[in-house]
NULOLO-60430 format. One record per atom (N, C-alpha, C, CB): residue number from 1; residue in one letter; atom name; x, y, z. Coordinates in nm, 2 decimals, padded with zeros to 4 digits. Glycine has a CB too. Layout:
<atoms>
num_residuo_atomo_px_py_pz
NUM_A_CA_X_Y_Z
...
</atoms>
This chain:
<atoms>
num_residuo_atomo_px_py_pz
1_X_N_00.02_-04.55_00.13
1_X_CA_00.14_-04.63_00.17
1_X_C_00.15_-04.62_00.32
1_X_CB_00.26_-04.57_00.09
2_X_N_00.19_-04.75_00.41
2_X_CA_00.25_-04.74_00.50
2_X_C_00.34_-04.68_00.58
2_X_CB_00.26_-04.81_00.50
3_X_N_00.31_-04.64_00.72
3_X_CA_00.42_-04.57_00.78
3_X_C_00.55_-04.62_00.77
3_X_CB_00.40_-04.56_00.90
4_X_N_00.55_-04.83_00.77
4_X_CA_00.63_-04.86_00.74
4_X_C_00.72_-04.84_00.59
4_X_CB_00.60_-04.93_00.77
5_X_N_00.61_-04.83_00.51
5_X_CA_00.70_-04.82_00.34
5_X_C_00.79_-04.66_00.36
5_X_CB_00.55_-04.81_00.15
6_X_N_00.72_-04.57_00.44
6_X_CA_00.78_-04.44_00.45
6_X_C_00.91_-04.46_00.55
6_X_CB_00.66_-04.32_00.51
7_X_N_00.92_-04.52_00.63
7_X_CA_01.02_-04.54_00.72
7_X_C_01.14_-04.62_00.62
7_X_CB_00.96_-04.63_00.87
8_X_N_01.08_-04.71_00.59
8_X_CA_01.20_-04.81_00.48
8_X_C_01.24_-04.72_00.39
8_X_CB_01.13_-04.97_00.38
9_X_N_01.19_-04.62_00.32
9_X_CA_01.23_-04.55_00.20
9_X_C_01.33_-04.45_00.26
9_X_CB_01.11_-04.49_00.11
10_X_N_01.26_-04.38_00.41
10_X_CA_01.34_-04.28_00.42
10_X_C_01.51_-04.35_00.49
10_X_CB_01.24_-04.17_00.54
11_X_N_01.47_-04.41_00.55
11_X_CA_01.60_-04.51_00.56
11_X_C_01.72_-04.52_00.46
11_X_CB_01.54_-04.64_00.54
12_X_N_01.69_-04.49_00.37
12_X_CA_01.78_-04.52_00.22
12_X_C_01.84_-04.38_00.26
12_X_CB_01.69_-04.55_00.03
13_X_N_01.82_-04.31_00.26
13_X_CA_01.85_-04.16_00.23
13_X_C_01.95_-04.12_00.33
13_X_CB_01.72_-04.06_00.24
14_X_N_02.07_-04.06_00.25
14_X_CA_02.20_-03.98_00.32
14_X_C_02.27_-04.08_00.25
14_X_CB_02.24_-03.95_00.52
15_X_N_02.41_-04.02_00.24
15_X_CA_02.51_-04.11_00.23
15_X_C_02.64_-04.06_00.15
15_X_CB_02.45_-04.22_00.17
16_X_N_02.72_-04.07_00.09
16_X_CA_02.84_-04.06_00.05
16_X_C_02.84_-04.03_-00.15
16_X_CB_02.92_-04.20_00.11
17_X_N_02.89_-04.04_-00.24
17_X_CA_02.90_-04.00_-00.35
17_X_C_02.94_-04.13_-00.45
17_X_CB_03.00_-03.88_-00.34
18_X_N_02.87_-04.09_-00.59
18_X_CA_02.92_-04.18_-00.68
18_X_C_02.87_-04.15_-00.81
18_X_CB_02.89_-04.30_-00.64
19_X_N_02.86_-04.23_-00.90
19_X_CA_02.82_-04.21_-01.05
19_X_C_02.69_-04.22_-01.06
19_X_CB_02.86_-04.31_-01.14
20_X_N_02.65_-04.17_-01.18
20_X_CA_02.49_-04.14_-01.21
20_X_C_02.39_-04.16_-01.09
20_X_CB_02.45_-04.24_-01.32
21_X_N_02.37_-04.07_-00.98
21_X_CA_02.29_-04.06_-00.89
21_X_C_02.14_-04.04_-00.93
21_X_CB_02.34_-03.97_-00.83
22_X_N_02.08_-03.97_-01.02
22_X_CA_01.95_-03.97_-01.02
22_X_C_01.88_-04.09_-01.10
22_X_CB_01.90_-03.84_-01.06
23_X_N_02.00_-04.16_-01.19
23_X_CA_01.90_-04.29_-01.21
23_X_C_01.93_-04.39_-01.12
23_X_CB_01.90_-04.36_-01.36
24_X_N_02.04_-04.38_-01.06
24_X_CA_02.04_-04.53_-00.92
24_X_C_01.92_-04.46_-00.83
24_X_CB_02.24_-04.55_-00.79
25_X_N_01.82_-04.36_-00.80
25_X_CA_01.78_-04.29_-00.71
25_X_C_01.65_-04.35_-00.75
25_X_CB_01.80_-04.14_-00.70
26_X_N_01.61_-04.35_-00.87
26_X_CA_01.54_-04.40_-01.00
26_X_C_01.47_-04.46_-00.98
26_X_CB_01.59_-04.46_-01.08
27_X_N_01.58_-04.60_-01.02
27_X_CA_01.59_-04.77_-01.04
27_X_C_01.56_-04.79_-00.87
27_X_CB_01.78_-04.84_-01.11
28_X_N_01.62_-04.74_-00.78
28_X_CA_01.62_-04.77_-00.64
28_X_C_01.43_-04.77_-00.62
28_X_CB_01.73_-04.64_-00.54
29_X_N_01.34_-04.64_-00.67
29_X_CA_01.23_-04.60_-00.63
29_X_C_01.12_-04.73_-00.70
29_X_CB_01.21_-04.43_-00.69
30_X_N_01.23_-04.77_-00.83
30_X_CA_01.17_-04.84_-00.94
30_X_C_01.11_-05.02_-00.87
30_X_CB_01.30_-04.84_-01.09
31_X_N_01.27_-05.04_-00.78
31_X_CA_01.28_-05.18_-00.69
31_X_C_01.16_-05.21_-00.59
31_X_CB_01.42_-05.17_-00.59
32_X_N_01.23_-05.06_-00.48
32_X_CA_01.10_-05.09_-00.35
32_X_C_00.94_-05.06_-00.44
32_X_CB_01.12_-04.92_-00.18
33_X_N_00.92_-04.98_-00.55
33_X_CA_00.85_-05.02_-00.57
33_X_C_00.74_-05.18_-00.58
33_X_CB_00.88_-04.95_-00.62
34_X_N_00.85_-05.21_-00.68
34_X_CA_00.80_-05.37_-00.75
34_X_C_00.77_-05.45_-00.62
34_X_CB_00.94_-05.46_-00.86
35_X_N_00.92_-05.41_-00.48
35_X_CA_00.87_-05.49_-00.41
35_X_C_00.75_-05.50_-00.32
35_X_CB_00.94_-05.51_-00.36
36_X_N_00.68_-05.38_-00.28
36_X_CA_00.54_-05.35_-00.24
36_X_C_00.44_-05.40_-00.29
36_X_CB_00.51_-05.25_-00.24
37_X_N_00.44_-05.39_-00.45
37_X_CA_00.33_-05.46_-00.51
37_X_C_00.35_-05.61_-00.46
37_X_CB_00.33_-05.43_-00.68
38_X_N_00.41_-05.64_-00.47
38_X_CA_00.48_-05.80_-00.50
38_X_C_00.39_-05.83_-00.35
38_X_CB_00.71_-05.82_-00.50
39_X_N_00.42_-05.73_-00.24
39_X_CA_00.38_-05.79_-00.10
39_X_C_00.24_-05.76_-00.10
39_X_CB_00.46_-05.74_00.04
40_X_N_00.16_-05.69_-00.18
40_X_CA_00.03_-05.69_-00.18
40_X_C_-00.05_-05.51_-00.22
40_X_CB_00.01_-05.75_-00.02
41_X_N_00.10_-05.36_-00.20
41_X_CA_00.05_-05.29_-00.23
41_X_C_-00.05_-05.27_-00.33
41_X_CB_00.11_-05.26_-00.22
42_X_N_-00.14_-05.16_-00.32
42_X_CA_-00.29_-05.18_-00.37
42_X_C_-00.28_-05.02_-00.41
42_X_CB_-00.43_-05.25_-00.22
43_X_N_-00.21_-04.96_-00.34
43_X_CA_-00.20_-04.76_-00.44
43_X_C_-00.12_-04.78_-00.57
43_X_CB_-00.08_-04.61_-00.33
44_X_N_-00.21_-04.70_-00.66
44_X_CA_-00.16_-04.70_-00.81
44_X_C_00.00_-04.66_-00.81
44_X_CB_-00.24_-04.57_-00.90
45_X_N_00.01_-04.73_-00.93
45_X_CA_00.19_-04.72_-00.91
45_X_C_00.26_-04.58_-00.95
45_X_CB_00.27_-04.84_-01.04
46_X_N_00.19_-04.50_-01.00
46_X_CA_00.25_-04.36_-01.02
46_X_C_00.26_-04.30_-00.89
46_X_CB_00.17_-04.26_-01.12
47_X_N_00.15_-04.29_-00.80
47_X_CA_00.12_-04.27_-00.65
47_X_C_00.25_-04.35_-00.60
47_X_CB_-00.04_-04.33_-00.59
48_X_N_00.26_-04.46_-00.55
48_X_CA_00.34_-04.53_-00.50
48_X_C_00.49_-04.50_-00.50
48_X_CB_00.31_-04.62_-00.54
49_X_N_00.51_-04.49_-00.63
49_X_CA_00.66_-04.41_-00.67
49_X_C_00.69_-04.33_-00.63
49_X_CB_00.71_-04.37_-00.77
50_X_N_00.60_-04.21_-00.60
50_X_CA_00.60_-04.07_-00.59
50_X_C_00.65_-04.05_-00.47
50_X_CB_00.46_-04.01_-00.61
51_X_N_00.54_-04.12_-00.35
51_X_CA_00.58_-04.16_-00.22
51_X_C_00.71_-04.19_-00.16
51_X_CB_00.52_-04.25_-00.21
52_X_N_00.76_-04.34_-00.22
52_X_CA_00.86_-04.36_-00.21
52_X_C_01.00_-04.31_-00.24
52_X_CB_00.85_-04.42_-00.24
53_X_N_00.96_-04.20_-00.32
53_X_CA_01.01_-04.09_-00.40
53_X_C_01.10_-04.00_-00.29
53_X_CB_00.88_-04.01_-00.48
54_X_N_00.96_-03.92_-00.28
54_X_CA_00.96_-03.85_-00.16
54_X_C_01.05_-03.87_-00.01
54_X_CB_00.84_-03.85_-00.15
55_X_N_01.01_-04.01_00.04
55_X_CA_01.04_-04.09_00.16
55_X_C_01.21_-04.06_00.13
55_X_CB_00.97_-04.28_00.17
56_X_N_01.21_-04.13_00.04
56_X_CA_01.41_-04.18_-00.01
56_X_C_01.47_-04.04_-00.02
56_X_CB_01.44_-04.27_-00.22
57_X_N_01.41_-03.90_-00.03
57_X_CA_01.49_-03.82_-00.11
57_X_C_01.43_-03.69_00.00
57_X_CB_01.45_-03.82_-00.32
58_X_N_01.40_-03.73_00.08
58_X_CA_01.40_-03.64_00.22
58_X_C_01.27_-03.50_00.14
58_X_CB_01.62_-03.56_00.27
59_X_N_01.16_-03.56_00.05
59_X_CA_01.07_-03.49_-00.03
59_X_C_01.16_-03.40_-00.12
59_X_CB_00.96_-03.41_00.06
60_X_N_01.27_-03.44_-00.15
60_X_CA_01.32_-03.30_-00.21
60_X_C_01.35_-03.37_-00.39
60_X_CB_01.50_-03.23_-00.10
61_X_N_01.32_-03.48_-00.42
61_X_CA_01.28_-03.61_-00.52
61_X_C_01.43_-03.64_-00.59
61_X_CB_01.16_-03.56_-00.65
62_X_N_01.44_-03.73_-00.67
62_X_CA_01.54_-03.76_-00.71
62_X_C_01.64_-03.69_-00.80
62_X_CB_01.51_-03.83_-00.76
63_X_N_01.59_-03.60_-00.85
63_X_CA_01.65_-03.47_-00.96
63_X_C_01.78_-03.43_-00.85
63_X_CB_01.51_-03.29_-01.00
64_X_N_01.73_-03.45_-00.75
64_X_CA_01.80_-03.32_-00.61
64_X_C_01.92_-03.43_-00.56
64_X_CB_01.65_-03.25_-00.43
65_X_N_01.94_-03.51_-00.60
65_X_CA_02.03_-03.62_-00.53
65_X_C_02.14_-03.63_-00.65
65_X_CB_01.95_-03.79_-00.49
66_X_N_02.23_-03.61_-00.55
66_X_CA_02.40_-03.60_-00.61
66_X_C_02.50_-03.68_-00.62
66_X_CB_02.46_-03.54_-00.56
67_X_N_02.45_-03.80_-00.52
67_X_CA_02.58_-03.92_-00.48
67_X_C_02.46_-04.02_-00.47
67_X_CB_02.69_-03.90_-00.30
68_X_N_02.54_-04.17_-00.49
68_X_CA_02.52_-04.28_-00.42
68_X_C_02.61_-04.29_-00.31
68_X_CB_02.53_-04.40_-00.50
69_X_N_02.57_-04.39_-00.22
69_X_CA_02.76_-04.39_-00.16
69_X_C_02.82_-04.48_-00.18
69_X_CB_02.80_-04.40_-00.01
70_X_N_02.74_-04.62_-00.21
70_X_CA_02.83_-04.71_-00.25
70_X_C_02.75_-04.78_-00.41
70_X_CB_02.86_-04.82_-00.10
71_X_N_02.75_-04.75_-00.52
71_X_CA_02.64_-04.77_-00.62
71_X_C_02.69_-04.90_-00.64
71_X_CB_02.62_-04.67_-00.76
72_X_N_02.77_-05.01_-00.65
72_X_CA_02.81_-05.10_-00.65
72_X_C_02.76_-05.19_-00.54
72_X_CB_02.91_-05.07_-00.67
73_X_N_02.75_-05.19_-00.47
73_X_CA_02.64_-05.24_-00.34
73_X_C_02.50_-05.20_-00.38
73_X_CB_02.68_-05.15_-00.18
74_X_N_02.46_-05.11_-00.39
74_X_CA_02.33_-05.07_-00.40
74_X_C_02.26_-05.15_-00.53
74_X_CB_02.34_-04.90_-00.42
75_X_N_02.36_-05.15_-00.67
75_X_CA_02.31_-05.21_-00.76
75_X_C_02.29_-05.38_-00.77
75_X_CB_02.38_-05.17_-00.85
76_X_N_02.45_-05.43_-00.72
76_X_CA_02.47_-05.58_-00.65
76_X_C_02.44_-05.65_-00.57
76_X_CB_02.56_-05.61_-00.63
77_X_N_02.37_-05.57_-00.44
77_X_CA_02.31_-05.62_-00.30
77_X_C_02.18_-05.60_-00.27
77_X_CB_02.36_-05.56_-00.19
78_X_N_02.19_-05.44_-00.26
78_X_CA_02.05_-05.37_-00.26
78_X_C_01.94_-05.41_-00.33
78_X_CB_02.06_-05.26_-00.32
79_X_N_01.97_-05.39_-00.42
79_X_CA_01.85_-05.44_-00.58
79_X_C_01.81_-05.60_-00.56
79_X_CB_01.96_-05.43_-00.76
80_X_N_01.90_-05.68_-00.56
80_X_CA_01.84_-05.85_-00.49
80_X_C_01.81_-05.85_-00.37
80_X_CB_01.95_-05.98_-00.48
81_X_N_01.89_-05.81_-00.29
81_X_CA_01.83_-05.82_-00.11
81_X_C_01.63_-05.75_-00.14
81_X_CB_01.97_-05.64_00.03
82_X_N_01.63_-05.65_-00.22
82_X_CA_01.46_-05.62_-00.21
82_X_C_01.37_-05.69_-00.25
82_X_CB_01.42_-05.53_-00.26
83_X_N_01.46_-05.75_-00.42
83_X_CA_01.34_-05.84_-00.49
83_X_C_01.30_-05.97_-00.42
83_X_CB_01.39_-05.89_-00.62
84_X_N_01.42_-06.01_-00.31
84_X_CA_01.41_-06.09_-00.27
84_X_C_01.32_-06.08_-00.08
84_X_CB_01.55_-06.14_-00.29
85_X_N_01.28_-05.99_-00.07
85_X_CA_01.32_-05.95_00.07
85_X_C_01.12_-06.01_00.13
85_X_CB_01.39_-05.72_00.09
86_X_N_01.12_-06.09_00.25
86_X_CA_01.00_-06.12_00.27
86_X_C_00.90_-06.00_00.27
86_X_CB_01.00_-06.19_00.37
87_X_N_00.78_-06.06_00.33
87_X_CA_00.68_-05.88_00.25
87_X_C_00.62_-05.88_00.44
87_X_CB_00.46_-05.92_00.04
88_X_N_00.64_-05.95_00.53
88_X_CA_00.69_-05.95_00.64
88_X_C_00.77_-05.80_00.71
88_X_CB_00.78_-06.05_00.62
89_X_N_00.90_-05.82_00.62
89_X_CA_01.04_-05.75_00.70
89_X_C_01.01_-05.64_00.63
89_X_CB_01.20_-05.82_00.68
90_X_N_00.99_-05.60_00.50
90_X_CA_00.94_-05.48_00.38
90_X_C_00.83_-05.40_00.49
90_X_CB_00.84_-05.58_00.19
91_X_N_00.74_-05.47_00.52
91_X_CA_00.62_-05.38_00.55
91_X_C_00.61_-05.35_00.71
91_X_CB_00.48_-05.48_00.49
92_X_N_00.77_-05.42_00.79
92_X_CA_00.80_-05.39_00.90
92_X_C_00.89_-05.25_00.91
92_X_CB_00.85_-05.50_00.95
93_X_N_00.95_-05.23_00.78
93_X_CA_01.04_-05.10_00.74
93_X_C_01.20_-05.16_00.81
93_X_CB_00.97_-04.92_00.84
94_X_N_01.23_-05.27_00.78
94_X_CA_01.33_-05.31_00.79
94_X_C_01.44_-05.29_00.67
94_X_CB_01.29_-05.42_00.82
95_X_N_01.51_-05.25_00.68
95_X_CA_01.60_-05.21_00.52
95_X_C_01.72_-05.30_00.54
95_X_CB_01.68_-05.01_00.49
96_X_N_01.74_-05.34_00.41
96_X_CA_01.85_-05.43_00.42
96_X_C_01.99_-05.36_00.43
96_X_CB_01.85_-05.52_00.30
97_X_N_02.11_-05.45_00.49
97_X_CA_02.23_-05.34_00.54
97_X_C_02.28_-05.26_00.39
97_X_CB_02.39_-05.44_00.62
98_X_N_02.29_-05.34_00.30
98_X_CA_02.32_-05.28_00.17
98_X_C_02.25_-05.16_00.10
98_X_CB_02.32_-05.38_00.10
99_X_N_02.12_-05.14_00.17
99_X_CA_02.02_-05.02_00.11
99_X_C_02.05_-04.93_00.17
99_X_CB_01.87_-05.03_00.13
100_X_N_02.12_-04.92_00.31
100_X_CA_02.11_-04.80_00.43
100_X_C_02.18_-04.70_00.36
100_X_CB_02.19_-04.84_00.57
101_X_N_02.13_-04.60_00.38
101_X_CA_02.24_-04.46_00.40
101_X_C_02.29_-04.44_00.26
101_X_CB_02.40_-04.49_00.51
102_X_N_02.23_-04.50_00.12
102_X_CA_02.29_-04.48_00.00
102_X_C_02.29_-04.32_-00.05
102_X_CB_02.23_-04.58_-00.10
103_X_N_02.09_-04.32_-00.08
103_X_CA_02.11_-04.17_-00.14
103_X_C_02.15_-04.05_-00.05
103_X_CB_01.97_-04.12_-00.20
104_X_N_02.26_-03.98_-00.13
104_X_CA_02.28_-03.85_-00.07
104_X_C_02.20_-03.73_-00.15
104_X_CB_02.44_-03.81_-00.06
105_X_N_02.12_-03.63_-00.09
105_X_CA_02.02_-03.54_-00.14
105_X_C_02.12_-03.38_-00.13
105_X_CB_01.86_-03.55_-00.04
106_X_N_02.13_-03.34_-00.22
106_X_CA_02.13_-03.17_-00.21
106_X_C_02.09_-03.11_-00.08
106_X_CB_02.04_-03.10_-00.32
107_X_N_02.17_-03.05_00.00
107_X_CA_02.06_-02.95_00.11
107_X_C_02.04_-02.84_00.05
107_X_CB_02.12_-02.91_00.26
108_X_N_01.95_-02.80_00.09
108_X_CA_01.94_-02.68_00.03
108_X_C_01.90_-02.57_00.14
108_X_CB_01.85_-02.68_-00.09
</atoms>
């Protein structure tokens, strides 16, 4: 995966609190995924997730994340802004405003 897909994922990460955090963390890994393939990624998709996994969740993976901040944005904005998002701006590590700063991770 790109430095960029690692920069866009890690991008997502920090942020404020909300409902069911490790499957919005999930579904979120599940999105940028689809949208990489979509732009041409070529690493198996278990690999790929894993990655993006990692990137989003500061390596500490989704289990470890406690909050969305805003899951209503994230699910309503986020989630279309990616499917939709050129493979251009994706593979430049550009995050859409609605993706920024959602997951919050456990410190530990």
């Amino acid at each position: 995966m790109s430095r960029a897909a690692l920069a866009l994922s890690g991008a997502l990460a920090l942020a404020g609190c909300q409902s069911r955090p490790v499957a919005a963390c999930m579904e979120t890994v599940d999105v940028l995924a689809d949208a990489f393939e979509r732009c041409g990624e070529t690493t198996p998709r278990a690999d790929l997730e894993a990655e993006i996994e990692a990137a989003a969740t500061m390596r500490m993976g989704c289990r470890s994340v406690v909050g969305i901040r805003d899951e209503r944005a994230l699910r309503r904005e986020c989630f279309p802004a990616l499917e939709a998002i050129d493979c251009a701006t994706l593979t430049g590590g550009a995050v859409p405003e609605p993706c920024r700063a959602q997951i919050l991770v456990r410190a530990e």
